[in-house]
C-alpha positions in Angstrom: 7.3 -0.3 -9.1 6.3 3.0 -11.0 2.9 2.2 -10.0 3.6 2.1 -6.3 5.3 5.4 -7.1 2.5 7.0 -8.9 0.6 6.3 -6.0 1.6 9.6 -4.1 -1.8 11.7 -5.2 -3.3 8.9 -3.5 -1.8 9.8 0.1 -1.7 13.6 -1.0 -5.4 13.5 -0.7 -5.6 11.7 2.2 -3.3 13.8 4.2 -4.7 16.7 2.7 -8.1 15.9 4.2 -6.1 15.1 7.5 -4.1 17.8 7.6 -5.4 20.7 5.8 -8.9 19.8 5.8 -9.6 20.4 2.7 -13.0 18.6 0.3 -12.6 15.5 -1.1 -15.1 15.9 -4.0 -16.8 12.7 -6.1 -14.6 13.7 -8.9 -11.9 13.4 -7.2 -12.3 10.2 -6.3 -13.3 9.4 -9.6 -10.3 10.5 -11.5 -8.3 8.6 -8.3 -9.8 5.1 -9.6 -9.2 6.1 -13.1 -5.6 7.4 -13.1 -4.4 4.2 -11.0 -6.1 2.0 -13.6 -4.8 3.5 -16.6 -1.1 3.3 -14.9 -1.6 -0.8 -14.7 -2.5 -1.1 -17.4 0.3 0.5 -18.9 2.9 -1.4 -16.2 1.0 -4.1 -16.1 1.8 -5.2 -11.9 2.0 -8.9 -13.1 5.4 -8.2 -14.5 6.4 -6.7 -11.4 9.6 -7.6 -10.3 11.1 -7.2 -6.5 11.7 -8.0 -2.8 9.4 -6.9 -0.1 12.2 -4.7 1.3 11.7 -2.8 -1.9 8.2 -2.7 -2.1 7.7 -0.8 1.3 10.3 1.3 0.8 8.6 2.7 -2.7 5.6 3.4 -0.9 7.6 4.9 2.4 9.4 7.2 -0.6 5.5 7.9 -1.6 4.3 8.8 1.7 7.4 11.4 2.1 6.6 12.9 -0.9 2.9 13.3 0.0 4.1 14.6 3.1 6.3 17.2 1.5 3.5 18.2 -0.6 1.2 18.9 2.4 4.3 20.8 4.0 4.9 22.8 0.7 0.8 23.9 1.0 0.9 25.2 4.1 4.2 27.2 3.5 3.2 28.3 0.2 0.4 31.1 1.2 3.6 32.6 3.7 6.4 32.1 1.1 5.3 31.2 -2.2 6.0 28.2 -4.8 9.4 29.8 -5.8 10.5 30.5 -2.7 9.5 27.6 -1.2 11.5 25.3 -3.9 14.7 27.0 -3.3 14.6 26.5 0.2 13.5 23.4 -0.2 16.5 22.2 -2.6 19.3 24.2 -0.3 18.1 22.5 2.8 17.7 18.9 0.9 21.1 19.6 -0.7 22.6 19.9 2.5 20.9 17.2 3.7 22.7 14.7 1.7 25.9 16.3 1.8 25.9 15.1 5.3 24.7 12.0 4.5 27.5 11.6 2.4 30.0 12.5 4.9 28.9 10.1 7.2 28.8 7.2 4.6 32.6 7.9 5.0 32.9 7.4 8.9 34.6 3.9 8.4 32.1 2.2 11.2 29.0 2.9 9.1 31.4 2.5 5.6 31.9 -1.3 6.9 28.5 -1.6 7.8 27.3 -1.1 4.7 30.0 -3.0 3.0 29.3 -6.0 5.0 25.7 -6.2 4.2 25.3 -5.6 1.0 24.9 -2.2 0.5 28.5 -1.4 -0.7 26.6 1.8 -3.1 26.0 3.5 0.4 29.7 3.2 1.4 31.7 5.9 1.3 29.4 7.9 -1.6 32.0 9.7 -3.8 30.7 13.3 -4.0 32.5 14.0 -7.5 32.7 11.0 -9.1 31.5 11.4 -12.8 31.2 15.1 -12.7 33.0 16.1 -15.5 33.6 18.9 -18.5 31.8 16.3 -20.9 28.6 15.6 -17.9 28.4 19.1 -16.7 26.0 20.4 -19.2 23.5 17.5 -18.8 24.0 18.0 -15.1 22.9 21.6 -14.9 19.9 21.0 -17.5 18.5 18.2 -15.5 19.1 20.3 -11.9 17.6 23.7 -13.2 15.4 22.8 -15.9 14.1 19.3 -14.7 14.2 19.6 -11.1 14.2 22.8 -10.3 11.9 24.2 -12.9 9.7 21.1 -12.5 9.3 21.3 -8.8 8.4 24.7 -8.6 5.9 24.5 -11.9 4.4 22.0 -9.4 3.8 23.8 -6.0 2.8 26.9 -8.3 0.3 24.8 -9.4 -1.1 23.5 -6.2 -0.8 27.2 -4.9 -3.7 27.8 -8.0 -5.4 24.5 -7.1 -5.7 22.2 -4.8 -3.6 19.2 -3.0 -5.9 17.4 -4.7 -5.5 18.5 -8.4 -1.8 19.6 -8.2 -0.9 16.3 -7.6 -2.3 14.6 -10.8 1.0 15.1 -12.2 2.2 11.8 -11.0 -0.5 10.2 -12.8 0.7 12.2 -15.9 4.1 11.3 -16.0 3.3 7.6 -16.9 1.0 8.3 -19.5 3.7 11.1 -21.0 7.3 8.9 -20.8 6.1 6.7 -23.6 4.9 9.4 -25.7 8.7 11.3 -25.5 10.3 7.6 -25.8 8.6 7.4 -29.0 9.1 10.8 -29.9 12.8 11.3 -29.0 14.1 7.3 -29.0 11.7 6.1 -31.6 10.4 3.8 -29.2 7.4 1.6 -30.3 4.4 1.7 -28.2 2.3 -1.2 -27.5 -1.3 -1.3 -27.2 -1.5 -2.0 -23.4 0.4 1.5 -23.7 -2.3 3.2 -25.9 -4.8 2.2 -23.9 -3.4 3.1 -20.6 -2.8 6.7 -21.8 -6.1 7.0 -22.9 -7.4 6.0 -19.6 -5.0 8.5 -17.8 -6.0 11.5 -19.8 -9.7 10.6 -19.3 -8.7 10.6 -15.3 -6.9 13.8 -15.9 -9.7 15.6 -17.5 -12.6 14.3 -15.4 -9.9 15.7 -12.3 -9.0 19.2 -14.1 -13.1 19.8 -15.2 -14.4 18.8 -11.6 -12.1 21.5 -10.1 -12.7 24.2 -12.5 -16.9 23.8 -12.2 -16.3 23.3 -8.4 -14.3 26.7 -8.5 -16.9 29.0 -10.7 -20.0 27.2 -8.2 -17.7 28.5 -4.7 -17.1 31.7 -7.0 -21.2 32.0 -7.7 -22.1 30.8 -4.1 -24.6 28.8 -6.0 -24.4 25.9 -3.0 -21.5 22.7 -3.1 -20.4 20.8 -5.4 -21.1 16.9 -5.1 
């Protein structure tokens, strides 16, 4: 499933040539094939595991995100990446306070229930918030999210669509590294390899945009 998940650059571009009409570049395209590669081989799709339900609605999730990102480009020249995160979090936090609320409304609460979905009825909106989880809870929503997330459309605002949204093929290629840093988790070889093929996607991705930039800079003609 992660590598349905790390598929969102994939739809970022596309959109982003849709949308914002932006250059694909070879590169690009290049490090596209070579980031997805070195992602299965590190999950290894024949191990994966899961309904068809589940399938589309990993690559639905994708889409949305891809979409976001395109919304967070357009906004960003009017607001900027901070701005546009905070926003972005208040709105979305509000968002699924009311979706909590009306998990609640006993109709939709025995729909749920009677389906098997019994997680989506009635969501508790405090339940494991306590002295003892507060701490981890405010690291992972201003540190993790909301440090991340904005790191991420200041980055596109110094990029591209197209570059910013590497990071997904990063974040494969990094969770084994801090598993085997912080949990003393062994990596495997299929792992070694696929994080060597990642960062070779990466870098082809990160030197394509800067020559690109310093030719546009030069007007010495377009890039290939």
């Amino acid at each position: 499933m992660a590598v349905l998940i790390s598929s969102i650059p994939v739809f970022s571009v596309l959109f982003a040539v849709m949308f914002l009409h932006e250059k694909v570049y070879l590169y690009t395209v290049i490090s596209l094939i070579v980031n997805i590669s070195g992602i299965a081989v590190i999950i290894d799709p024949r191990r994966m595991t899961g309904s068809t339900a589940g399938v589309i609605l990993i690559l639905l999730s994708a889409v949305a995100f891809a979409a976001y990102t395109i919304i967070g480009k357009k906004r960003i020249q009017y607001y900027g990446g901070t701005a546009l995160t905070c926003f972005s979090f208040l709105f979305g936090s509000i968002e699924i306070l009311l979706l909590i609320l009306i998990t609640r409304i006993q109709p939709i609460a025995a729909f749920f229930s009677e389906n098997g979905m019994s997680l989506l009825s009635r969501v508790p909106l405090l339940y494991g918030v306590t002295l003892h989880t507060l701490p981890n809870l405010i690291f992972t929503g201003i540190f993790v999210t909301g440090l991340g997330y904005m790191l991420y459309f200041l980055g596109i605002e110094a990029t591209s669509t197209a570059t910013g949204s590497q990071v997904f093929f990063i974040k494969p290629a990094l969770a084994p590294l801090l598993a085997l840093l912080i949990l003393k988790e062994a990596i495997t070889t299929s792992m070694i390899t696929g994080i060597v093929i990642i960062i070779v996607g990466s870098t082809i991705s990160f030197i394509g945009d800067r020559k690109m930039r310093k030719i546009q800079m030069s007007g010495d003609g377009d890039f290939p």
